[in-house]
Residue, then its C-alpha position, 0 to 999 in steps of 0.5 A: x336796232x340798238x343793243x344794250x349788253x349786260x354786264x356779263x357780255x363785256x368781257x367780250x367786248x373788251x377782247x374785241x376791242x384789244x384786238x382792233x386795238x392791237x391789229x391798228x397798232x401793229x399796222x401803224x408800226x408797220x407802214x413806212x414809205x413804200x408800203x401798198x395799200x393791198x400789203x396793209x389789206x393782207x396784213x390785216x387778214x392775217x391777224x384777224x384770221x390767226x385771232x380766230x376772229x371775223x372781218x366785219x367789212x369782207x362781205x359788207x354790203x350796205x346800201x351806200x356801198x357797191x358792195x360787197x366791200x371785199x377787204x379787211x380794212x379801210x386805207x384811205x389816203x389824203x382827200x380820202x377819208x371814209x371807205x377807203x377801198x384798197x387798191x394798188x397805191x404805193x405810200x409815199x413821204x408826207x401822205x396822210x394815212x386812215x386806217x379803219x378797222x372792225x372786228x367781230x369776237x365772240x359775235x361782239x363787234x369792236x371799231x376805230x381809226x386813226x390817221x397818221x402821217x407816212x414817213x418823215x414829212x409832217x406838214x403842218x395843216x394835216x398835224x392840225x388837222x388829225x390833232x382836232x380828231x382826236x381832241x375831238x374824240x377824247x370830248x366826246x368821251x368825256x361826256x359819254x356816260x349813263x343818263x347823258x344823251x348822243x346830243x351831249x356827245x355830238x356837242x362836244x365834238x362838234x365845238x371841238x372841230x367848229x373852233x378849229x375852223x373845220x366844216x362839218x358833214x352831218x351825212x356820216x357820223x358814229x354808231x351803235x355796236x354790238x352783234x352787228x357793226x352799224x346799229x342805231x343810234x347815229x352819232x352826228x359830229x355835231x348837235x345840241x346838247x341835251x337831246x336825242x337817245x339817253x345813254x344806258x350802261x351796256x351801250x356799246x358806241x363807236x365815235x367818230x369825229x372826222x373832217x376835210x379841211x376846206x368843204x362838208x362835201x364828199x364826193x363817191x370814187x368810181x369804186x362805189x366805197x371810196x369817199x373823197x373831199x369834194x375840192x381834193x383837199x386833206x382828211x382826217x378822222x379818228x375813232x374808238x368804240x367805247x362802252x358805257x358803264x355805271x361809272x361813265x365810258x370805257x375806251x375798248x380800243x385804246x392801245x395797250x401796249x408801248x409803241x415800237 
């Protein structure tokens, strides 16, 4: 299914999309060596529930999961990078953090990620590594817009991340948002320009470039969310949920305001 809001109904897009954006913000600002996943977890639900919004991954149950997912956001932690169940883990110097999250407001579903490094250490292949994401992200968006197609999107975040030397996996990628959090179309993070579905105002989409930095291969945790590298290597992924409008693509989950 996708959806196409009318312009009326952005105003409800964009209230959930500052909200994911202030819950990531405040959680990144949060998080230090020494926090558990499950801290993050129930830091998460209480911002959302004080919000008077809705978790959209609580009693997420889809069929590439072994669900319901049980929780309020997706924490994963170096190899992992999409799905991350939490659990008891304590984060330590140089971890590389992903920190998912999606909200529904007003019935209008908002989602992004973004990764970040804990504590001082700042090795250099995983700044890399979340540095293509984000490069990659902001190509995307800048060819997002009424009467471009999803294969102008996956190009440009597929150049992106294929001239930085990453492989790329073709399983996961972005979506459609609206009423539901995963709708159609899918959004690979490769792909040839000028195809697949031609972008309307009031598309809401979440893009999503993601990478592991030697294999395209994932392999599932025993917790039947949880999706890891194949070869144990780092991960990285970043994400934004943007609509389009007459005049190109609005960012609804960029921050605000000033960093701590």
């Amino acid at each position: 299914m996708i959806e196409i809001l009318h312009q009326t109904e952005l105003p409800r897009a964009r209230k959930a999309g500052a909200l994911v954006a202030d819950i990531l913000q405040t959680l990144q600002q949060r998080t230090a060596v020494g926090t558990n996943l499950l801290d993050i977890d129930r830091w998460a639900r209480a911002m959302i529930v004080e919000a008077g919004a809705v978790s959209s991954y609580v009693d997420y149950a889809p069929s590439f999961g072994r669900g319901p997912f049980g929780h309020y956001i997706c924490t994963s932690v170096n190899d992992a990078v999409l799905h991350g169940r939490p659990r008891d883990y304590t984060l330590i110097d140089g971890d590389l953090l992903t920190l998912d999250l999606a909200v529904a407001t007003d019935g209008v579903v908002a989602d992004s990620a973004v990764s970040l490094l804990v504590g001082d250490s700042r090795p250099t292949e995983s700044v890399a590594m979340i540095d293509a994401t984000e490069r990659a992200l902001k190509a995307g968006i800048a060819v997002a817009g009424p009467g471009a197609r999803i294969g102008d999107i996956s190009h440009a975040i597929g150049s992106v991340l294929t001239e930085a030397g990453y492989p790329i996996n073709m399983e996961f990628g972005g979506h459609g948002v609206g009423s539901t959090m995963h709708q159609d179309p899918h959004v690979p993070n490769d792909g040839r320009p000028g195809r697949g579905y031609r972008l309307r105002p009031g598309l809401l989409l979440a893009l999503e470039p993601w990478v592991m930095s030697d294999t395209a291969q994932l392999v599932s945790d025993a917790d039947g969310w949880t999706l890891r590298s194949a070869t144990g290597a780092r991960t990285a992924h970043s994400e934004h949920t943007i609509a389009i409008t007459e005049d190109g693509a609005e960012i609804l989950t960029l921050a605000t305001r000033p960093s701590a």
